[in-house]
DRENDO-1510 file (C-alpha; in Angstrom, 1 decimal, always signed):
<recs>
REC; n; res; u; v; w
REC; 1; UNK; +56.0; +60.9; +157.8 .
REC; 2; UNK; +52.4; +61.9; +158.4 .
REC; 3; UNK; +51.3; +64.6; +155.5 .
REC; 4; UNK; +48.3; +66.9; +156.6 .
REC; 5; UNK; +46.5; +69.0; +153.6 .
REC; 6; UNK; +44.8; +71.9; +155.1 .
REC; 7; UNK; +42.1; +73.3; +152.6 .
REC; 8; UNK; +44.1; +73.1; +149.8 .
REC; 9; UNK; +42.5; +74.2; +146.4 .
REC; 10; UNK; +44.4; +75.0; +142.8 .
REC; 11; UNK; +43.6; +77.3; +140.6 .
REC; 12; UNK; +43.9; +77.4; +136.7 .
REC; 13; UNK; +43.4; +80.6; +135.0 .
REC; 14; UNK; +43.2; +80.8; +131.1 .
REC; 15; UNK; +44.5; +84.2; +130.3 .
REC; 16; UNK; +42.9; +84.0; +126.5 .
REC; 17; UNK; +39.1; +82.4; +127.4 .
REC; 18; UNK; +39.7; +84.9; +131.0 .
REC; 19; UNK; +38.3; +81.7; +132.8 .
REC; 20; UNK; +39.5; +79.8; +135.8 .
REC; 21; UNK; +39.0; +75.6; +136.5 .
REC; 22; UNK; +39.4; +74.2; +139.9 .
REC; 23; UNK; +41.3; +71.8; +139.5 .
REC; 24; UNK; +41.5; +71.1; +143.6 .
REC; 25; UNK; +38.8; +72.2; +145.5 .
REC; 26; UNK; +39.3; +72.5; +149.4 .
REC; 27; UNK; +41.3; +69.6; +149.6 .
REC; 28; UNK; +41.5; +68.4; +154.1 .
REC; 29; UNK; +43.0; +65.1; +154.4 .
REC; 30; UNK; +45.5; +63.3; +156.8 .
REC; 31; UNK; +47.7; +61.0; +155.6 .
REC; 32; UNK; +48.4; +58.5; +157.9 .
REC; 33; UNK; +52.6; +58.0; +158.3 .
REC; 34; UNK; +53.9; +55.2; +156.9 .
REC; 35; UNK; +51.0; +53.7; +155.2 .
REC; 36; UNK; +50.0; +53.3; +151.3 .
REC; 37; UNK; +47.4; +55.9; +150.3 .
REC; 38; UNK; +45.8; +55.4; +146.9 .
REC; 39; UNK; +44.2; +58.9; +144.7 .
REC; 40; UNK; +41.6; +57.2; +142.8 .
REC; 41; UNK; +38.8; +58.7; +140.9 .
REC; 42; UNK; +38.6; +59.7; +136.6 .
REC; 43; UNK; +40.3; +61.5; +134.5 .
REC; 44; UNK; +40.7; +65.7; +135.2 .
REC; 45; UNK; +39.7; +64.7; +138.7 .
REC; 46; UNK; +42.4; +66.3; +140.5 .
REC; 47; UNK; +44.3; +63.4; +141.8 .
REC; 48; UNK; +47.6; +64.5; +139.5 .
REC; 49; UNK; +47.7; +67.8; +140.6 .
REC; 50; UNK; +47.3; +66.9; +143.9 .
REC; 51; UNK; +50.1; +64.9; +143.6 .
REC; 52; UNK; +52.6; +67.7; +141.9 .
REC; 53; UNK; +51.2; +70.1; +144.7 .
REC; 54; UNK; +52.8; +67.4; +147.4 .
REC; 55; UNK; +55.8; +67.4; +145.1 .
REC; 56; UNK; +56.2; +71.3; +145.1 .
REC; 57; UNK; +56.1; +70.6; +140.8 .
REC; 58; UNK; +52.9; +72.9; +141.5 .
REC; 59; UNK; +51.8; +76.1; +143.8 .
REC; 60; UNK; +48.9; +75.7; +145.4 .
REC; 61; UNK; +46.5; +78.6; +145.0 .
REC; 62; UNK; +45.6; +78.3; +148.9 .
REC; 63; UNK; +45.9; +76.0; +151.4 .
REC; 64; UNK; +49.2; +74.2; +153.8 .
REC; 65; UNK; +50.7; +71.4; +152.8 .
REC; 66; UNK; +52.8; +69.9; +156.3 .
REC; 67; UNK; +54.6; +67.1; +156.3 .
REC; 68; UNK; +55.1; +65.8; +160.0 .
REC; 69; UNK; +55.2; +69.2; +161.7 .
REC; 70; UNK; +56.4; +71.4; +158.9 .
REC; 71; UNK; +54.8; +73.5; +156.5 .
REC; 72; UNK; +56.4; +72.9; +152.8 .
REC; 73; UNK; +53.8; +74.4; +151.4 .
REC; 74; UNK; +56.3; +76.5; +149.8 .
REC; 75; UNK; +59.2; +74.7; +150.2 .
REC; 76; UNK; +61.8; +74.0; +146.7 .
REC; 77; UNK; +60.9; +70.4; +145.5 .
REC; 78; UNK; +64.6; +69.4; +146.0 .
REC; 79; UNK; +64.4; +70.0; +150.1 .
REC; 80; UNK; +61.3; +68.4; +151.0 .
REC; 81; UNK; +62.7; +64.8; +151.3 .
REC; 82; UNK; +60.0; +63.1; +148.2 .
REC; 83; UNK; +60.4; +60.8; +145.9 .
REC; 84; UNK; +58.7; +60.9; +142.5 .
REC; 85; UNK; +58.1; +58.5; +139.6 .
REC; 86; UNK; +56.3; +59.5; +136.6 .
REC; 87; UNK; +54.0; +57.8; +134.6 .
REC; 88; UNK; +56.4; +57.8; +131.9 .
REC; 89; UNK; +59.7; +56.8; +133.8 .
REC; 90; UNK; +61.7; +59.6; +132.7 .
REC; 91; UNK; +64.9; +57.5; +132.6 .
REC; 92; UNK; +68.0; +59.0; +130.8 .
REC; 93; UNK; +68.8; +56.4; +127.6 .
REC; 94; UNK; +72.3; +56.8; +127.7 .
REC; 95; UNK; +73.0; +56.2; +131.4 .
REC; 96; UNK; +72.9; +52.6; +132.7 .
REC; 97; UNK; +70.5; +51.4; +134.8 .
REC; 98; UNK; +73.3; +52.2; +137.9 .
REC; 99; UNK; +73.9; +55.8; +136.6 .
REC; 100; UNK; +70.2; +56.5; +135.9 .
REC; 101; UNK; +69.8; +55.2; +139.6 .
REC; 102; UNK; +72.9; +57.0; +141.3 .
REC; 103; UNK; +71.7; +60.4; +139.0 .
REC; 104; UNK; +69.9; +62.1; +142.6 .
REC; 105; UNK; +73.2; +61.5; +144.9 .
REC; 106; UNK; +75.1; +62.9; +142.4 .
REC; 107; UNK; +72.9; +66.3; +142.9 .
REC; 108; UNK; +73.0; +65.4; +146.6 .
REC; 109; UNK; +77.2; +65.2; +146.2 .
REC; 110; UNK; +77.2; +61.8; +147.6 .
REC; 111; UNK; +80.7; +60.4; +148.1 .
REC; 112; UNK; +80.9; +58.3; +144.5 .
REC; 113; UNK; +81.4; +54.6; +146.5 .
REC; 114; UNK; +78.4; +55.9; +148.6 .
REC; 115; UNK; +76.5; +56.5; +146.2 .
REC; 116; UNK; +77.3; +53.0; +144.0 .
REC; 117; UNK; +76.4; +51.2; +147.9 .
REC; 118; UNK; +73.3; +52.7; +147.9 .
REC; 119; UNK; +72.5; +52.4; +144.3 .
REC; 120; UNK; +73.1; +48.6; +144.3 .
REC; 121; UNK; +71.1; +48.2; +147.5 .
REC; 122; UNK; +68.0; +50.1; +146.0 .
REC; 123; UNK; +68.5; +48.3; +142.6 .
REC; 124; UNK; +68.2; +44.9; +144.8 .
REC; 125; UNK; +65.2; +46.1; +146.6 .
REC; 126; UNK; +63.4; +46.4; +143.6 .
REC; 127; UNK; +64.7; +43.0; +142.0 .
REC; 128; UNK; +67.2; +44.5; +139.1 .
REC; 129; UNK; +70.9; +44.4; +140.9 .
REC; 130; UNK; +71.9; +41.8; +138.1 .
REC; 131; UNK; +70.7; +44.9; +135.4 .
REC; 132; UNK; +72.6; +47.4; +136.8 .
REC; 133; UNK; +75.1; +47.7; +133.5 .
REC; 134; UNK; +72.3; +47.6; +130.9 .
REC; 135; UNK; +71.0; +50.7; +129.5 .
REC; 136; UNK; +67.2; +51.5; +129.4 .
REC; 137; UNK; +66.6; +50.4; +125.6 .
REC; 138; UNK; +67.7; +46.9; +127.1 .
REC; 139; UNK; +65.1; +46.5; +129.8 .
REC; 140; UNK; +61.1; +45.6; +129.5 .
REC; 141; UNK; +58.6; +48.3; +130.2 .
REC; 142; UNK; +58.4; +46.3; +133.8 .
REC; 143; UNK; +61.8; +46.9; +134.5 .
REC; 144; UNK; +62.1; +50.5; +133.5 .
REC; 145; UNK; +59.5; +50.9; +136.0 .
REC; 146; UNK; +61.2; +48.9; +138.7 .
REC; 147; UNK; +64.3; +51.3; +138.0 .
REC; 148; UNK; +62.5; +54.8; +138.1 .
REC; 149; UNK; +61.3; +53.4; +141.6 .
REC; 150; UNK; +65.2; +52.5; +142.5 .
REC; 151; UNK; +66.2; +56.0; +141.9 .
REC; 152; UNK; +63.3; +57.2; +144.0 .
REC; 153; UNK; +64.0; +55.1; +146.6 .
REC; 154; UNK; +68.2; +55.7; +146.6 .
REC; 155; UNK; +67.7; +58.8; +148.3 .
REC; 156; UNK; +66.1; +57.1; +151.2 .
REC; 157; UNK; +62.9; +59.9; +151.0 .
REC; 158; UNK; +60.5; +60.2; +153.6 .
REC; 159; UNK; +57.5; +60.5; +151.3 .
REC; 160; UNK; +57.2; +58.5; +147.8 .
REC; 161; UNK; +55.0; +59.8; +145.4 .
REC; 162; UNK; +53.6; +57.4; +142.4 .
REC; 163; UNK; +51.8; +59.1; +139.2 .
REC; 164; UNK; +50.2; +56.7; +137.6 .
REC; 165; UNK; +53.6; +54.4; +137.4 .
REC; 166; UNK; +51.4; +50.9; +136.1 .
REC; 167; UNK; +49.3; +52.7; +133.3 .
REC; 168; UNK; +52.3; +51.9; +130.4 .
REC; 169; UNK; +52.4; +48.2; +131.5 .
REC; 170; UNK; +50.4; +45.3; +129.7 .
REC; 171; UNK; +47.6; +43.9; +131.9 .
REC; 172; UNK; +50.3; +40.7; +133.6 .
REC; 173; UNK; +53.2; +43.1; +134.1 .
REC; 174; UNK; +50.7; +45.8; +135.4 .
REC; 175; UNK; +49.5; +42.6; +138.5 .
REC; 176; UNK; +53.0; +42.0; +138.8 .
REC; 177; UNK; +54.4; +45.6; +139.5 .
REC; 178; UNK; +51.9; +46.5; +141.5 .
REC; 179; UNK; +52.6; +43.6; +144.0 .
REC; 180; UNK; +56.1; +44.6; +144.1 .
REC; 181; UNK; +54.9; +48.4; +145.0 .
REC; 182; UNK; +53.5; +46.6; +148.2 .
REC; 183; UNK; +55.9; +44.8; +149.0 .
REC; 184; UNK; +58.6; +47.8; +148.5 .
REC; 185; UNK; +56.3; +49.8; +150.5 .
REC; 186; UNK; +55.7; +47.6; +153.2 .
REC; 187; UNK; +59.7; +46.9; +153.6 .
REC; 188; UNK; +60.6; +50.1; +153.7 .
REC; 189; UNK; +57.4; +52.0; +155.5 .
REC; 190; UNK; +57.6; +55.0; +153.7 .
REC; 191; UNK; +54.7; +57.2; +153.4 .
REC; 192; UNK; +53.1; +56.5; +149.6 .
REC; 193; UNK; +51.1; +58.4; +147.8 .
REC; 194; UNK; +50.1; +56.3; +144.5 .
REC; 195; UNK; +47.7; +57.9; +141.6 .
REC; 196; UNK; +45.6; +55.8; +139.6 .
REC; 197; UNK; +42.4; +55.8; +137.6 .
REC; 198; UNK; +42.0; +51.6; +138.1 .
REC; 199; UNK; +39.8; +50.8; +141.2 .
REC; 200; UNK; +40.8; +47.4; +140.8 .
REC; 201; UNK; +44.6; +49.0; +141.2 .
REC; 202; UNK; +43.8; +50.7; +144.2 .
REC; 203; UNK; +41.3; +48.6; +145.7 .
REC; 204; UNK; +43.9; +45.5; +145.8 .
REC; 205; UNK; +47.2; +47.8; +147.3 .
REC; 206; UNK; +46.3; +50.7; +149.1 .
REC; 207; UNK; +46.3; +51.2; +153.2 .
REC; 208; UNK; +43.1; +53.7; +152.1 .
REC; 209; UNK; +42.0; +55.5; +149.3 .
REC; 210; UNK; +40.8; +58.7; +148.8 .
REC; 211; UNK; +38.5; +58.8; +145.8 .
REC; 212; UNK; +38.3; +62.5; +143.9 .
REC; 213; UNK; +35.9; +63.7; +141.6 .
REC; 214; UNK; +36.0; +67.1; +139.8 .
REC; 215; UNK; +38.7; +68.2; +142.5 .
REC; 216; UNK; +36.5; +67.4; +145.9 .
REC; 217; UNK; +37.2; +64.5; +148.2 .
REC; 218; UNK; +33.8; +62.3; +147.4 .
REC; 219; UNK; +34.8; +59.7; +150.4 .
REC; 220; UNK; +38.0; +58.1; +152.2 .
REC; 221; UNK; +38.8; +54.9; +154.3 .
REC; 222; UNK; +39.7; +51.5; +153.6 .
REC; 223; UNK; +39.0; +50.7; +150.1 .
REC; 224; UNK; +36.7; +47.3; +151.4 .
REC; 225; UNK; +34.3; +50.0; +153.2 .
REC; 226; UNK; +34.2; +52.2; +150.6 .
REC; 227; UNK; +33.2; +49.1; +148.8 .
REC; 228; UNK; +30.7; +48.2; +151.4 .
REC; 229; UNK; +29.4; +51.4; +152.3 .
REC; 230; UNK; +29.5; +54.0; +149.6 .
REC; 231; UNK; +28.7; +57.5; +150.4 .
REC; 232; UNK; +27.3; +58.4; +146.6 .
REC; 233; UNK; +26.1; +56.9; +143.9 .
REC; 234; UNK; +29.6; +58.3; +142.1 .
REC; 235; UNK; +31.6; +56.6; +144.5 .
REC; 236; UNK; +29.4; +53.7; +144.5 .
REC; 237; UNK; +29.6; +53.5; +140.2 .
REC; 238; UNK; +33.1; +53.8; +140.4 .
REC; 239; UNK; +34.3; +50.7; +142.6 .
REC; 240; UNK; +33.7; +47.6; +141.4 .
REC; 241; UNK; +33.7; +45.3; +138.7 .
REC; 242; UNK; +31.6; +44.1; +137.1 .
REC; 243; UNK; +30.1; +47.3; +138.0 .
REC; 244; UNK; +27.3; +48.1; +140.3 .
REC; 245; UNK; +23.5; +47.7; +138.3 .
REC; 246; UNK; +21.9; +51.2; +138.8 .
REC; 247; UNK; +17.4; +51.0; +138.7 .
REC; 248; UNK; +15.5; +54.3; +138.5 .
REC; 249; UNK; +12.9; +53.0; +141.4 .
REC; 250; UNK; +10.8; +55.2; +144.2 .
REC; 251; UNK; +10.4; +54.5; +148.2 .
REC; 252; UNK; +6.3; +54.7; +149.0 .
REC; 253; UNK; +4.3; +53.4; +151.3 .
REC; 254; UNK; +7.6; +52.2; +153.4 .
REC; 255; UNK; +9.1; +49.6; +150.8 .
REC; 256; UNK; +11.1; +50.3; +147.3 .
REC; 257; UNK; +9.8; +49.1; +144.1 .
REC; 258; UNK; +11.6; +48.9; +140.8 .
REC; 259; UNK; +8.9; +49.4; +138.4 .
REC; 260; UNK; +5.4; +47.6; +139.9 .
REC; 261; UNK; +8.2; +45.1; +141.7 .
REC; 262; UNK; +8.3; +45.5; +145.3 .
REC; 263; UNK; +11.7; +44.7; +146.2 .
REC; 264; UNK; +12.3; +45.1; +149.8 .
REC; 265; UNK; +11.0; +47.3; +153.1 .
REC; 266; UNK; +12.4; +50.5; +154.4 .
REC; 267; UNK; +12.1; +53.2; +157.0 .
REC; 268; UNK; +12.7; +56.4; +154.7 .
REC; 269; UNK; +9.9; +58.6; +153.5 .
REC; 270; UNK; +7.8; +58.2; +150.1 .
REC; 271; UNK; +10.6; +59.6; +147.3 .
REC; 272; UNK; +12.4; +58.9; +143.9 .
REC; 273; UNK; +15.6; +56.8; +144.1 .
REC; 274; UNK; +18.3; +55.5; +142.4 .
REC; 275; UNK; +18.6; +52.2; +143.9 .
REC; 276; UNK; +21.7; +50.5; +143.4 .
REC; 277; UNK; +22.5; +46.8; +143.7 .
REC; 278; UNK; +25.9; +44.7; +143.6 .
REC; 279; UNK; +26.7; +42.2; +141.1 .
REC; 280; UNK; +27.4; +39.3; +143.6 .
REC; 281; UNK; +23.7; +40.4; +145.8 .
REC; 282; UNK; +21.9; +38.9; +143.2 .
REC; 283; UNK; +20.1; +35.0; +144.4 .
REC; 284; UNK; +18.5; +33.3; +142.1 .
REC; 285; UNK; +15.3; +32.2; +143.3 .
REC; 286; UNK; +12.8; +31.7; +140.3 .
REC; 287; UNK; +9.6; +30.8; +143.1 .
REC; 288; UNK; +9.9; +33.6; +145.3 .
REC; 289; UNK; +12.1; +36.4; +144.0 .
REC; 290; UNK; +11.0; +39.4; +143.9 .
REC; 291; UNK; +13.2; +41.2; +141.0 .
REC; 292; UNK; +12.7; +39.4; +137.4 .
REC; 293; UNK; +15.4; +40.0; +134.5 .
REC; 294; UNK; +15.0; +39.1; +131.3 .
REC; 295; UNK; +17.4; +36.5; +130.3 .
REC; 296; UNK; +20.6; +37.9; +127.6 .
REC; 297; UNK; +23.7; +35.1; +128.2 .
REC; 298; UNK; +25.5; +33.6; +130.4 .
REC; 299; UNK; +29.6; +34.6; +130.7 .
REC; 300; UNK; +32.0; +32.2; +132.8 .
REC; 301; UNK; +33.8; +34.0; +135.3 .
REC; 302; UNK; +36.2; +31.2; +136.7 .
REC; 303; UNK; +34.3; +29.5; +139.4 .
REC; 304; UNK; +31.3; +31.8; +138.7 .
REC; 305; UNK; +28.8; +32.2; +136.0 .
REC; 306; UNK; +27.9; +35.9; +135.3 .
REC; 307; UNK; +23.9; +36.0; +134.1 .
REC; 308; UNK; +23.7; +38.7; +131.9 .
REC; 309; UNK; +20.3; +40.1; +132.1 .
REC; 310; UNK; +17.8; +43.2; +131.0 .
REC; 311; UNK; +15.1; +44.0; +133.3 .
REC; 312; UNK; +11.8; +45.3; +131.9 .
REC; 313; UNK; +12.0; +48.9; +133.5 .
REC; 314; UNK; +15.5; +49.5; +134.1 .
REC; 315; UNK; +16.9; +52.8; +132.3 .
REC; 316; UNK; +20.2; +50.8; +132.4 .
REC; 317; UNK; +20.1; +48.4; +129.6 .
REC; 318; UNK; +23.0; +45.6; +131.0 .
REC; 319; UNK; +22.4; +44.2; +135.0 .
REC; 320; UNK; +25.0; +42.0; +135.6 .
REC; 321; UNK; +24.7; +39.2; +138.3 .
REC; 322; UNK; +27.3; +36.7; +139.8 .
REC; 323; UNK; +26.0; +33.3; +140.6 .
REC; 324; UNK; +27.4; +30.9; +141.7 .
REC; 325; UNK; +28.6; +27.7; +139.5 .
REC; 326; UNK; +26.5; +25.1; +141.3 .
REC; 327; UNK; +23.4; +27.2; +140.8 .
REC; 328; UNK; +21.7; +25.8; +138.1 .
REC; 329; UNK; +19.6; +27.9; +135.5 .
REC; 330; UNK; +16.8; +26.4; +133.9 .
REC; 331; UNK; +17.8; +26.6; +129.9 .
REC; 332; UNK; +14.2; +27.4; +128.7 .
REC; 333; UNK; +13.4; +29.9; +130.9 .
REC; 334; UNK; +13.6; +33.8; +129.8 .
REC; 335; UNK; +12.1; +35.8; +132.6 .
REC; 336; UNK; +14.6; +34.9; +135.8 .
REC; 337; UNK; +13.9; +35.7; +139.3 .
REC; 338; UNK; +16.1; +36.8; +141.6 .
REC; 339; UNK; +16.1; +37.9; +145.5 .
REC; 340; UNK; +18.7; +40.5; +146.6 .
REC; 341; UNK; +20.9; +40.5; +149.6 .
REC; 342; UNK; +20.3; +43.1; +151.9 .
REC; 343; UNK; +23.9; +43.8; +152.4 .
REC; 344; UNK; +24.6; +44.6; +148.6 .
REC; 345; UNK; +21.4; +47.2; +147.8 .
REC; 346; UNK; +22.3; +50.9; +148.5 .
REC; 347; UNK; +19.6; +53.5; +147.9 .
REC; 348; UNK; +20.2; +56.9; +146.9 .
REC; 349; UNK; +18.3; +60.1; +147.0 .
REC; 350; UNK; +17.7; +61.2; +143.0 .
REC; 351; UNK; +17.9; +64.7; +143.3 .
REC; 352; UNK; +21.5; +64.7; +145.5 .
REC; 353; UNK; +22.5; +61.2; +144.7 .
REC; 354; UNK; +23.9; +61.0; +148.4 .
REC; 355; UNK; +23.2; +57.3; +150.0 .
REC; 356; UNK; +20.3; +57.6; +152.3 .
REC; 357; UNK; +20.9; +56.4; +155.8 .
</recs>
């Protein structure tokens, strides 16, 4: 099912302050069918009540919502064909996992052996058919999750709508889940739409993301080149980790200079900059490089080393750099040189904050 948002914006009017917050500003996005679409950006972003809006939880203020060819925009939750889990699960503690499951098809009047068939066969999609008598005090927070999913699933929607559904989970559950999202959503092709603040979330699941800030769409597309090629310097702080270093540096005379450091030619026009620069496009080159970093520690990252540095004229304290373990770092050194990879350095204009291309 291919979902189309024409223009849609939300509204929030406080009767006692008498002011309004756009919470969803001008919202035009397709939604490709059958694919897994991540909402990714901060906190009071948007991406929720986007979500609710899809879910008919929430009127837009303006705007269409379609799903395939029809307009639902003001369409009753209950008859346009979604499935919702909540960040909280929202199961019923004294139904069993098969009751809390079969709950929709009872609303749906679904003949009861019907309804117990597809209940079991959405329980074993998910992994919990051999649960399916326990009740939810019984289960981990994992498998609470995995059955909120089952009774989204069970009545076989064309669109399934995630809020936040990992955020409750402990950090190896949370890698876990998420897998299994994939894997439920690849199985069954059904159009996802899944909210999260966690880039890393997103970045590892999703078809495409759409990343939000303040209720505008900063960029879309696959989350590897939104990684690669970041619109903004928003979009290019919020992917990543470690995160992107950020230098307060200036284009002149056709080349771009961190302080008095001259650290590599350009075509753009004599201006201020935010200049920023990836972890891993950091090579260490103590003869010829051109950026030096004053040396902090070292942190192990698995077959990595992570150089913690401070450079001399950065207004960001912390520049984190990914080397590689069988680069070798003189011990007595301080002041570290490094050359940058051309592929890894994004420059941004300082007043707009836009990538300049």
């Amino acid at each position: 099912m291919k979902i189309t948002l024409k223009h849609l914006t939300k509204v929030f009017a406080n009767a006692k302050t008498k002011t309004e917050v756009v919470a969803v500003n001008d919202l035009d996005v397709e939604i490709p069918s059958g694919k897994l679409i991540g909402l990714l950006g901060p906190s009071g972003c948007g991406k929720s009540t986007t979500l609710f809006m899809l879910s008919g939880l929430e009127q837009p203020t303006s705007g269409n919502i379609i799903f395939g060819e029809d307009d639902v925009t003001t369409l009753a939750p209950e008859k346009r064909g979604i499935g919702l889990v909540f960040q909280n699960y929202a199961l019923y503690p004294h139904m069993t996992v098969e009751q809390n499951i079969m709950f929709p098809l009872e609303n749906m009047r679904v003949p009861k052996e019907e309804a117990k068939q597809r209940a079991f066969d959405a329980a074993k999609l998910v992994q919990i058919e051999d649960l399916l008598k326990r009740k939810p005090s019984e289960l981990s927070g994992g498998q609470q999750q995995r059955v909120a999913i089952a009774r989204a699933l069970v009545k076989m929607p064309s669109v399934l709508l995630l809020d936040e559904p990992l955020s409750n989970l402990d950090a190896r559950l949370r890698l876990q889940t998420r897998e299994e999202i994939k894997r439920i959503q690849q199985e069954t092709g059904i159009t996802t739409v899944f909210v999260t603040h966690d880039q890393e979330e997103a970045m590892s699941i999703c078809d495409s993301i759409i990343v939000m800030k303040t209720g505008i769409v900063q960029q879309m597309g696959h989350p590897q080149e939104i990684y690669d090629d970041p619109a903004n310097l928003f979009v290019a702080n919020f992917l990543g980790t470690p995160p992107i270093n950020v230098f307060t540096g200036e284009i002149k005379n056709k080349a771009v200079y961190i302080g008095d450091e001259k650290i590599i030619d350009t075509e753009f026009e004599d201006q201020e900059i935010y200049i920023a620069i990836r972890p891993e496009g950091f090579i260490f080159d103590q003869e010829n490089g051109v950026l030096t970093l004053s040396r902090e520690h070292i942190e192990v990252m698995g077959r990595d080393k992570s150089v913690v540095s401070t450079h001399k004229n950065s207004q960001k304290p912390t520049v984190r750099s990914i080397i590689d373990s069988d680069v070798v770092l003189p011990e007595d050194v301080k002041q570290l040189k490094f050359n940058i990879k051309s592929n890894k350095i994004f420059l941004f204009n300082k007043d707009s904050e836009m990538r300049l291309k």
